[in-house]
Structure formats: C-alpha cells, structure tokens
OpenMM code with the backbone's topology and positions (N, CA, C; nanometers):
from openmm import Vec3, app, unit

residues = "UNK UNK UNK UNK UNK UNK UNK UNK UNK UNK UNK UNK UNK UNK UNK UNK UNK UNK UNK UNK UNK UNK UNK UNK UNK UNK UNK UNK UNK UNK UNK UNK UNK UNK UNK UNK UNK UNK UNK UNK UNK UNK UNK UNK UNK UNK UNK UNK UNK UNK UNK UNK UNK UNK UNK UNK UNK UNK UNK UNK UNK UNK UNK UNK UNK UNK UNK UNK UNK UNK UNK UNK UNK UNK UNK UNK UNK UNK UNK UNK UNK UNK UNK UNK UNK UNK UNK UNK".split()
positions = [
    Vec3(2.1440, 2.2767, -0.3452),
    Vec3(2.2315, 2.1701, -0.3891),
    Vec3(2.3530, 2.1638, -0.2968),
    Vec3(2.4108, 2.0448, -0.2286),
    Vec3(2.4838, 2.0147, -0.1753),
    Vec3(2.6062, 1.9755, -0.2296),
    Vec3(2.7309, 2.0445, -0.1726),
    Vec3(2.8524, 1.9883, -0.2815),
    Vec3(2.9232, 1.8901, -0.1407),
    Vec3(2.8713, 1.8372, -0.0200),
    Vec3(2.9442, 1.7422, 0.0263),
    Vec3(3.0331, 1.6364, -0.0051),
    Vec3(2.9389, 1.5388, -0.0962),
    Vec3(3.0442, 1.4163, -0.1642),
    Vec3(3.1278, 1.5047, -0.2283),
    Vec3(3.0902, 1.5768, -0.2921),
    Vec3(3.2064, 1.6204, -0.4055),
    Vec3(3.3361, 1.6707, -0.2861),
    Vec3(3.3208, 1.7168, -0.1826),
    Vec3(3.4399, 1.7702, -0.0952),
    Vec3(3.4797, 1.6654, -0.0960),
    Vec3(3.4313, 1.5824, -0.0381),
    Vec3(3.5000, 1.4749, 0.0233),
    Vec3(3.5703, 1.3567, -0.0537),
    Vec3(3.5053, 1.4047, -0.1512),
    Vec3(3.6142, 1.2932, -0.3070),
    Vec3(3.7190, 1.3531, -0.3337),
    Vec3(3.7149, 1.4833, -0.3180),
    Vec3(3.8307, 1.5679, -0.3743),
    Vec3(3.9591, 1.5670, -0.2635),
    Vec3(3.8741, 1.5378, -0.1318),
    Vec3(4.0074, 1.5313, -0.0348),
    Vec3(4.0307, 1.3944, 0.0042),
    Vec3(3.9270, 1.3015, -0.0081),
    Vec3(4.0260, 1.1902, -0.0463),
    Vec3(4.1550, 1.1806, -0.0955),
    Vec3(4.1203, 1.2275, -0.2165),
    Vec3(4.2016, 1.2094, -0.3400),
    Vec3(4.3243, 1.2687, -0.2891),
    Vec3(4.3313, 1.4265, -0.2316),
    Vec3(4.4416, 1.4548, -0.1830),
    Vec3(4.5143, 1.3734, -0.0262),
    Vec3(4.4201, 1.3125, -0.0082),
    Vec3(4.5045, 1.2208, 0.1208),
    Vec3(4.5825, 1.0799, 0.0330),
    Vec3(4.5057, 1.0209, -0.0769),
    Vec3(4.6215, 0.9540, -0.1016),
    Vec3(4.7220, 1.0011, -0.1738),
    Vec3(4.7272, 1.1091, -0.2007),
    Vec3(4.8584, 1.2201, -0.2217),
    Vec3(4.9375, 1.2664, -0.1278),
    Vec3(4.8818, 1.2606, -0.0572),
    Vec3(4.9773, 1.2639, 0.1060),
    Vec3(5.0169, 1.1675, 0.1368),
    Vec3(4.9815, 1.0500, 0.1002),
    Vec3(5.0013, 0.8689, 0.1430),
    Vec3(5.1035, 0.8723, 0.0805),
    Vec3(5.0640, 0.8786, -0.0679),
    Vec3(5.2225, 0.8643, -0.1687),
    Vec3(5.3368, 1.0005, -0.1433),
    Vec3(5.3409, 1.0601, -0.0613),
    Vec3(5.4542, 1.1801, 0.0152),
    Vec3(5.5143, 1.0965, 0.1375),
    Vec3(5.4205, 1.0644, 0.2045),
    Vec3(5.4683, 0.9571, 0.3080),
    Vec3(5.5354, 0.8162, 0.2540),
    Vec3(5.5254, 0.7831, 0.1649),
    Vec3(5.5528, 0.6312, 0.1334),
    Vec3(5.6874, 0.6556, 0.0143),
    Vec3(5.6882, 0.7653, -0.0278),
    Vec3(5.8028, 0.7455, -0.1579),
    Vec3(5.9005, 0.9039, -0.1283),
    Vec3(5.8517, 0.9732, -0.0036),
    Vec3(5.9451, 1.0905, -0.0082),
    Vec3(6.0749, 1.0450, 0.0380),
    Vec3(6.1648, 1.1129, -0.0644),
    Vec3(6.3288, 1.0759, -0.0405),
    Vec3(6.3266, 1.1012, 0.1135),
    Vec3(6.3178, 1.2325, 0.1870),
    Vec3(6.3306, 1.2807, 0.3088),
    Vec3(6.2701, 1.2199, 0.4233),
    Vec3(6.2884, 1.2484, 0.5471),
    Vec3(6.2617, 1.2657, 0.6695),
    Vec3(6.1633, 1.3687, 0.6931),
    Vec3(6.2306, 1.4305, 0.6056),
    Vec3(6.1302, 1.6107, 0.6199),
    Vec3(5.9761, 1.5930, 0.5280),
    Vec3(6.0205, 1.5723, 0.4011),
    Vec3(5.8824, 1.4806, 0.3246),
    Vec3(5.7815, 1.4026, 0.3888),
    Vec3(5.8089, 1.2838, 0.4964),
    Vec3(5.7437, 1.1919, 0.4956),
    Vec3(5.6701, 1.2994, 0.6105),
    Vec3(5.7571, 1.3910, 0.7092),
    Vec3(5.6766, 1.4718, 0.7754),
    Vec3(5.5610, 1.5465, 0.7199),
    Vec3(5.6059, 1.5846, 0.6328),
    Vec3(5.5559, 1.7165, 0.5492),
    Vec3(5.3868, 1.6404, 0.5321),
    Vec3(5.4191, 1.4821, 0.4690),
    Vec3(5.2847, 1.3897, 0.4505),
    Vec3(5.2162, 1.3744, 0.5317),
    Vec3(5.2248, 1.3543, 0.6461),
    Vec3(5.1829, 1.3393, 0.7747),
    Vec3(5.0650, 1.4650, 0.7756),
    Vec3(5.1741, 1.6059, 0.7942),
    Vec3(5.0858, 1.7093, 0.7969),
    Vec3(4.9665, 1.7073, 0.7178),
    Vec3(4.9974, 1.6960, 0.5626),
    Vec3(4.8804, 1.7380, 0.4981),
    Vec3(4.7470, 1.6078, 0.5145),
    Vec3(4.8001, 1.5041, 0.5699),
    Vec3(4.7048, 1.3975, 0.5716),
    Vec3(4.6238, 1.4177, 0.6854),
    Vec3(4.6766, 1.5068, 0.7793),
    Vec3(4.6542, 1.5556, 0.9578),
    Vec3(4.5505, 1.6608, 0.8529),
    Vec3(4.5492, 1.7685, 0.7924),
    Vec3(4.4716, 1.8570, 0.8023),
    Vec3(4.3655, 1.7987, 0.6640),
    Vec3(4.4030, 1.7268, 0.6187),
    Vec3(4.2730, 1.6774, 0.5354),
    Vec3(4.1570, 1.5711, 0.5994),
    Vec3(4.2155, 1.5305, 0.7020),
    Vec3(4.1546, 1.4535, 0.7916),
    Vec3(4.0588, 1.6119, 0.8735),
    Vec3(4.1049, 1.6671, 0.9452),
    Vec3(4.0281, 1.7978, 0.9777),
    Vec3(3.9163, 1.8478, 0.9013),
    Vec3(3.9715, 1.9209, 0.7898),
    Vec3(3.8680, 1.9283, 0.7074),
    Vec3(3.7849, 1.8202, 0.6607),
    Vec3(3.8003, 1.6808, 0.6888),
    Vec3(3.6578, 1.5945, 0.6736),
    Vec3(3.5936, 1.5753, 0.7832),
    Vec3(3.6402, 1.6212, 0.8778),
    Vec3(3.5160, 1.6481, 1.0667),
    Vec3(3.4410, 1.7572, 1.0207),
    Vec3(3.4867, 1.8664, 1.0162),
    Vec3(3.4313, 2.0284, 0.9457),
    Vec3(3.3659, 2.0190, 0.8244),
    Vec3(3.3486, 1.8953, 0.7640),
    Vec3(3.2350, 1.8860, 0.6355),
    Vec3(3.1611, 1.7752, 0.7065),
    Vec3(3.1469, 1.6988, 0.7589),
    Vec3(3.0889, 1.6247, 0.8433),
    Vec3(2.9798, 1.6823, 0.9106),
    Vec3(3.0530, 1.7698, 1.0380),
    Vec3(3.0017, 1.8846, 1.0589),
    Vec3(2.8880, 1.9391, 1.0232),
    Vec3(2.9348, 2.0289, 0.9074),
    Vec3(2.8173, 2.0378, 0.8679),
    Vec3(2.6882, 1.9842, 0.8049),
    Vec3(2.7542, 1.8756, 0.7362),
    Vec3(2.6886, 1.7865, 0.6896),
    Vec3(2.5495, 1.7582, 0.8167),
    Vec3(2.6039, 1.6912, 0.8964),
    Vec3(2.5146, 1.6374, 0.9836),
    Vec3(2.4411, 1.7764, 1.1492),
    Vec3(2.5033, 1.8784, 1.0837),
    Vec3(2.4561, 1.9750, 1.1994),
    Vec3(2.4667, 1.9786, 1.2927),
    Vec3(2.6089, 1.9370, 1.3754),
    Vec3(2.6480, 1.8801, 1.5040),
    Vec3(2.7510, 1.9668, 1.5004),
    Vec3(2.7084, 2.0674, 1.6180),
    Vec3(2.8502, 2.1472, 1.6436),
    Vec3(2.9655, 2.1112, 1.7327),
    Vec3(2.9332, 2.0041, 1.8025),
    Vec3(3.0734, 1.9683, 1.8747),
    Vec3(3.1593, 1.8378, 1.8060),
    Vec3(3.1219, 1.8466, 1.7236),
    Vec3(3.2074, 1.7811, 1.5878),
    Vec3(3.3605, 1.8913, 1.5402),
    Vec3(3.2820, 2.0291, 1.5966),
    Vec3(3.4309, 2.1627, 1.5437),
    Vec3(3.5187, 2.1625, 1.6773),
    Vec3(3.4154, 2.0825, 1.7664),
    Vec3(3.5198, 2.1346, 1.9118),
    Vec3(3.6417, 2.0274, 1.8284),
    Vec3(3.5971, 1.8425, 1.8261),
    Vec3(3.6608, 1.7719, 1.7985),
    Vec3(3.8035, 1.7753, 1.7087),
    Vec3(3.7333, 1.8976, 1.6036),
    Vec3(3.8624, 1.9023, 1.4577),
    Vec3(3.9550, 1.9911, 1.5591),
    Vec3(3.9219, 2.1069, 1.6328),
    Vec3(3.9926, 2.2055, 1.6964),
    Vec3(4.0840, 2.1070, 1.7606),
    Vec3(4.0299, 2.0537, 1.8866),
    Vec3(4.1402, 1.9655, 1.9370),
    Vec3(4.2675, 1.8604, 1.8946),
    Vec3(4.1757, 1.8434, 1.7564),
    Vec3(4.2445, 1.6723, 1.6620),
    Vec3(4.3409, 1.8046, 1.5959),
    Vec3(4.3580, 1.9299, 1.5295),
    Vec3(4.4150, 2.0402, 1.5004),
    Vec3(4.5812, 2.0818, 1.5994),
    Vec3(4.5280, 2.0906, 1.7053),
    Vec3(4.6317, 2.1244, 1.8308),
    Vec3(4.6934, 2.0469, 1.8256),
    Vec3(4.6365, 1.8789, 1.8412),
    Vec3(4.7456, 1.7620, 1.8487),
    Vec3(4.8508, 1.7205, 1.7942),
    Vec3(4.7898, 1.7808, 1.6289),
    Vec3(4.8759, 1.7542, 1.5104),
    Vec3(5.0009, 1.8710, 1.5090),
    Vec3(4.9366, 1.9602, 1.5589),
    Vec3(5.0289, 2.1134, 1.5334),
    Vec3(5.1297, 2.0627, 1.6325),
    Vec3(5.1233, 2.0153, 1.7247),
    Vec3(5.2211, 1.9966, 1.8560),
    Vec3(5.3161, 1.8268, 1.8127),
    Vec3(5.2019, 1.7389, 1.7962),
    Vec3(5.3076, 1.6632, 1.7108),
    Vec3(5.3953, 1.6280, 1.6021),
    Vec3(5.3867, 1.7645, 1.5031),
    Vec3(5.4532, 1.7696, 1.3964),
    Vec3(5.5677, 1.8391, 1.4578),
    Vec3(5.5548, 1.9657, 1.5334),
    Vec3(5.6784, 2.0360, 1.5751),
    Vec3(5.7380, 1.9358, 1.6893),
    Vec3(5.6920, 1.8604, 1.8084),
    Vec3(5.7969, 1.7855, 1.8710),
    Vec3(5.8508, 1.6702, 1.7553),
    Vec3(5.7773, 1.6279, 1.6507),
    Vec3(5.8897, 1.5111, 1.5909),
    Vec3(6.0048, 1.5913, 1.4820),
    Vec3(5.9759, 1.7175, 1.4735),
    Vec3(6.0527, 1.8278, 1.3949),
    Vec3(6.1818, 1.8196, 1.4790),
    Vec3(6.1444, 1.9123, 1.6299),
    Vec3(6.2559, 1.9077, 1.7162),
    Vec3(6.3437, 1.7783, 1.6950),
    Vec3(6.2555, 1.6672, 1.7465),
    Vec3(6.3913, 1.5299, 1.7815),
    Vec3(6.4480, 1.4919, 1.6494),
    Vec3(6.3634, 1.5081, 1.5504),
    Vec3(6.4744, 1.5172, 1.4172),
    Vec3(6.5702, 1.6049, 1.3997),
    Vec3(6.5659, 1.7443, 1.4062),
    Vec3(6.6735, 1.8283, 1.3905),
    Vec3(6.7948, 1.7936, 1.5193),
    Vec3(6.7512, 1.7218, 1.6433),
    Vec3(6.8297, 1.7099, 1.7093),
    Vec3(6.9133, 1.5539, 1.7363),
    Vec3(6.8333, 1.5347, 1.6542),
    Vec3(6.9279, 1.3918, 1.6374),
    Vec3(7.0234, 1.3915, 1.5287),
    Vec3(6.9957, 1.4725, 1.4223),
    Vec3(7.0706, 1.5074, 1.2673),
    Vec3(7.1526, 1.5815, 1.3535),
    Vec3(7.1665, 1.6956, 1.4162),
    Vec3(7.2768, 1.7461, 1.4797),
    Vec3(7.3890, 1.6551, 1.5761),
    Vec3(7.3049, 1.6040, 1.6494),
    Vec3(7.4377, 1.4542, 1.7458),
    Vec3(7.5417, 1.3709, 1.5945),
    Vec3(7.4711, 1.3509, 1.4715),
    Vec3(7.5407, 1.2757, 1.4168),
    Vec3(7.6983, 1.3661, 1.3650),
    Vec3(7.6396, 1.5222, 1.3535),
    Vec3(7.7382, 1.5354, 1.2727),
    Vec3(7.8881, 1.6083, 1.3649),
] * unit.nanometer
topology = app.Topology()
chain = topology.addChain("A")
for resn in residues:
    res = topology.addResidue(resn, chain)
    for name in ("N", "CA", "C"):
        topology.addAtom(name, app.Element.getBySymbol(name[0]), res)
C-alpha cells in the first residue's frame, strides 16, 4: 500500500499554511520564515515524486532546488538586517 497521495495532501495543506505566513505575517521576518517552509515543502514533493516515479535524478534536482533556497533565504536575511540597521 502506497501512502503517496496521502503525503502529498498533507503537504499541500501545509504550503497553504505557509501561503497564509507569507500573506498575513505582521513581519519581514514571518513572510521570510513563509517562504522557507513553502521552499522545503516544495522539496519534499520532488523526493515523493521521486520515489513515486523511480527516477533518481529527480534527488539530484531537490538537492540543488535545497542549496538555492538555503542561500536565498540567508542573502535576503543579510540585506534585511542591513537595511533595518542604515535606518536606525
């Protein structure tokens, strides 16, 4: 027995929980924070994919789509903390 759909309903569900973090968080830091978890729920649906369909360079894909996110969450981290610092 396969629990695929069932993953993938369940992380739906948590991406539009990340949508509504992005769309109604008071913060700067929040709407980041949404970003992230929508970045790694997106991952984990290549890696059920993946397996789903038995294609291993589907993991190279999440690995790389992984790095991108890790590197673009911390450079938009940086220019936020450094722009909140010029103001004050």
């Amino acid at each position: 027995m396969t629990f695929h759909p069932v993953v993938l309903s369940v992380m739906a569900f948590l991406v539009v929980g990340g949508m509504a973090r992005v769309l109604v968080g008071p913060t700067i830091w929040d709407r980041l924070l949404g970003f992230s978890l929508i970045s790694s729920k997106i991952i984990m649906a290549i890696v059920v994919f993946a397996s789903m369909l038995e294609r291993t360079f589907l993991l190279d894909i999440a690995i790389v789509y992984s790095l991108l996110g890790f590197i673009g969450s911390v450079l938009i981290a940086r220019f936020l903390e450094r722009r909140t610092e010029g103001e004050e």
